[in-house]
C-alpha positions as CSV (number, residue, x, y, z in Angstrom):
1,X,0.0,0.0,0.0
2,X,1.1,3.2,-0.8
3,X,1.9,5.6,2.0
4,X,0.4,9.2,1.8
5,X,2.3,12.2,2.3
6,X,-0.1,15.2,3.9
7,X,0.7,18.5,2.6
8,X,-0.2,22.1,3.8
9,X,-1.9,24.0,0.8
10,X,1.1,26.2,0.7
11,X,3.8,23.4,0.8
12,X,1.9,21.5,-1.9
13,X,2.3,24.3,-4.2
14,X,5.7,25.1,-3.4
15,X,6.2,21.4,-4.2
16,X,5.0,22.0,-7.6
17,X,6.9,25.0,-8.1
18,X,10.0,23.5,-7.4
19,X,9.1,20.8,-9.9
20,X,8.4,22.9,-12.7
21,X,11.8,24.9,-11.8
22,X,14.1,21.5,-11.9
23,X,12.3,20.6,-15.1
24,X,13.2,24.0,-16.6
25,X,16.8,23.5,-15.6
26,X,16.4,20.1,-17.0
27,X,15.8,21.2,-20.6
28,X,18.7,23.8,-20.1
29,X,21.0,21.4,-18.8
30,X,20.3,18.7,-22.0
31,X,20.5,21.9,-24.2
32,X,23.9,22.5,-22.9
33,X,24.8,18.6,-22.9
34,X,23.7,18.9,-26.3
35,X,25.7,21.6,-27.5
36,X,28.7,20.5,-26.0
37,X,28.7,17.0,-27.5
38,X,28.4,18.6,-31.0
39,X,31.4,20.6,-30.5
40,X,33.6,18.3,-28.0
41,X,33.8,15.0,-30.0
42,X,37.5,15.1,-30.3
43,X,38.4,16.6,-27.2
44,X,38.3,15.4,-23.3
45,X,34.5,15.8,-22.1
46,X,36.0,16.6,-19.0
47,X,33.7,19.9,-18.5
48,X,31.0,18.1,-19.6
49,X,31.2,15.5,-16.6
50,X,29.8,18.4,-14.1
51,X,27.1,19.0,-16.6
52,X,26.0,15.2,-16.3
53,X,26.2,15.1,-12.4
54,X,24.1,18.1,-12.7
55,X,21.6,16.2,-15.1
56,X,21.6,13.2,-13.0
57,X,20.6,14.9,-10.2
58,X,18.2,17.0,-11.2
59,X,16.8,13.6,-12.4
60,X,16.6,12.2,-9.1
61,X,15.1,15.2,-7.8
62,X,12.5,15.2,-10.4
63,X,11.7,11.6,-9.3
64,X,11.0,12.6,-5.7
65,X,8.9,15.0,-6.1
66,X,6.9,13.4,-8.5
67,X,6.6,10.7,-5.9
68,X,5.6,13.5,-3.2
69,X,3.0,14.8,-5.4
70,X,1.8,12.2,-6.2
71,X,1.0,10.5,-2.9
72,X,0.2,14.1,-1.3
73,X,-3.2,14.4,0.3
74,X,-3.7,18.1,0.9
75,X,-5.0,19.0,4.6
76,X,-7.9,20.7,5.2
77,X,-7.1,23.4,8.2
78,X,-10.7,24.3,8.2
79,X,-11.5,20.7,9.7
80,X,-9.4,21.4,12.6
81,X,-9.9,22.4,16.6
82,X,-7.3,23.7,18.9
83,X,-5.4,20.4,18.9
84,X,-1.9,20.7,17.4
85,X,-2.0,18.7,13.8
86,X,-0.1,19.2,10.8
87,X,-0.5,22.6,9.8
88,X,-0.9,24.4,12.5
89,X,0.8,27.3,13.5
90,X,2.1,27.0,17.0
91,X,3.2,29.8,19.6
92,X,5.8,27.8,21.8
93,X,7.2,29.0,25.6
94,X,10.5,27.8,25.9
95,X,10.6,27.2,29.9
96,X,14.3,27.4,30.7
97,X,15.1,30.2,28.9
98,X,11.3,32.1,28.7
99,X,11.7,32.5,25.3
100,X,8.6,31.9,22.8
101,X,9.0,30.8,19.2
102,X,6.4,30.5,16.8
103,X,6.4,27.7,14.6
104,X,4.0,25.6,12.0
105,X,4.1,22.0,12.2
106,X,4.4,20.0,9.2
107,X,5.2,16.5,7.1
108,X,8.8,16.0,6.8
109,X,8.7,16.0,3.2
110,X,7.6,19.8,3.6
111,X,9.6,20.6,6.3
112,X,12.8,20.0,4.2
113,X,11.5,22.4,1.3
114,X,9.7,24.9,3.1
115,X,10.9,28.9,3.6
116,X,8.8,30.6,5.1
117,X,9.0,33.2,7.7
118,X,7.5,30.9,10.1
119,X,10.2,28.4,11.8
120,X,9.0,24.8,10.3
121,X,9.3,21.5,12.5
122,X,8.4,18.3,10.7
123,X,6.2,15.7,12.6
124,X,8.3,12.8,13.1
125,X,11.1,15.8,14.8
126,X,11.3,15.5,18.8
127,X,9.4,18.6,19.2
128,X,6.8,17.6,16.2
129,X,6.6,14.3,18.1
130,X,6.0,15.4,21.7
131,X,3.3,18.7,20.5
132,X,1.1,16.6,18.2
133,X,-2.4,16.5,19.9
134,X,-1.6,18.9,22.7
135,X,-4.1,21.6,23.3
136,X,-3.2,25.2,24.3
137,X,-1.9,25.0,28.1
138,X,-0.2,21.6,27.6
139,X,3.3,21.4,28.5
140,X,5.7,18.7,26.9
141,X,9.4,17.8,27.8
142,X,11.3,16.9,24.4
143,X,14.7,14.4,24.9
144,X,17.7,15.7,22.6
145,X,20.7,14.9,22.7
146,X,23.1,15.6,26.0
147,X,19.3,18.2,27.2
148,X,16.0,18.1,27.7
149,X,13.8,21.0,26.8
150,X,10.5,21.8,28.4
151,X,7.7,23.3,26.7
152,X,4.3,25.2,27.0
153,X,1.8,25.4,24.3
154,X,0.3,29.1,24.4
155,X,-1.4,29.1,21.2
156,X,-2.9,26.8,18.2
157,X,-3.9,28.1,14.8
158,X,-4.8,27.1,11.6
């Protein structure tokens, strides 16, 4: 069974724009692999061979977000109560240091691809693991590495 990948409206579309810009540098780059072919027959390809790894992965990049598209299933923040879920937009207070930080939880897929003014934490991170489900007035203690950090939810929007 295939797995679904949920997608905030807005990472869903940068999702497609980022396709449709490696797809444009796609045609460039086989233009210019092209070209150089034509004219390099005799010689070393040598500064084609960056050209190529270029190709190649742009290729594999194409691939996954194909994939990503594919199995995204857009979520609806409209559906949605003060329950932290992907998508929301979080106000954090850090307890140690009193500091809050606003951040958006979403998939990890969007998390990697995302800039955006709000901080993004993917699901499956500590934080994203330890917030999802927690109302306004919850507090959470996340494990990293050598610390723990403690938590309170002040805020939950869509």
């Amino acid at each position: 069974m295939v797995r679904e990948i949920k997608l905030t409206q807005e990472g869903y579309a940068r999702q497609q724009a980022l396709l449709a810009r490696d797809r444009a540098r796609l045609e460039e780059v086989a233009q210019i692999l092209g070209e150089g072919m034509e004219y390099d027959e005799d010689e070393s390809d040598g500064g084609l061979e960056e050209t190529k790894r270029e190709k190649m992965n742009l290729e594999i990049h194409i691939d996954e977000l194909e994939e990503i598209l594919a199995r995204a299933v857009i979520i609806d923040a409209s559906s949605h109560d003060d329950t932290i879920d992907l998508g929301a937009v979080i106000i954090l207070h850090e307890e140690t240091s009193s500091r809050e930080m606003k951040v958006r939880l979403v998939s990890a897929s969007e998390a990697s691809t995302l800039s955006s003014e709000i901080r993004q934490i993917s699901d499956d991170s500590p934080v994203g693991l330890a917030i999802m489900g927690k109302k306004p007035g919850d507090s959470v203690t996340v494990e990293l590495p050598g610390r723990q950090m403690k938590y309170k939810v002040i805020s939950v929007q869509y």
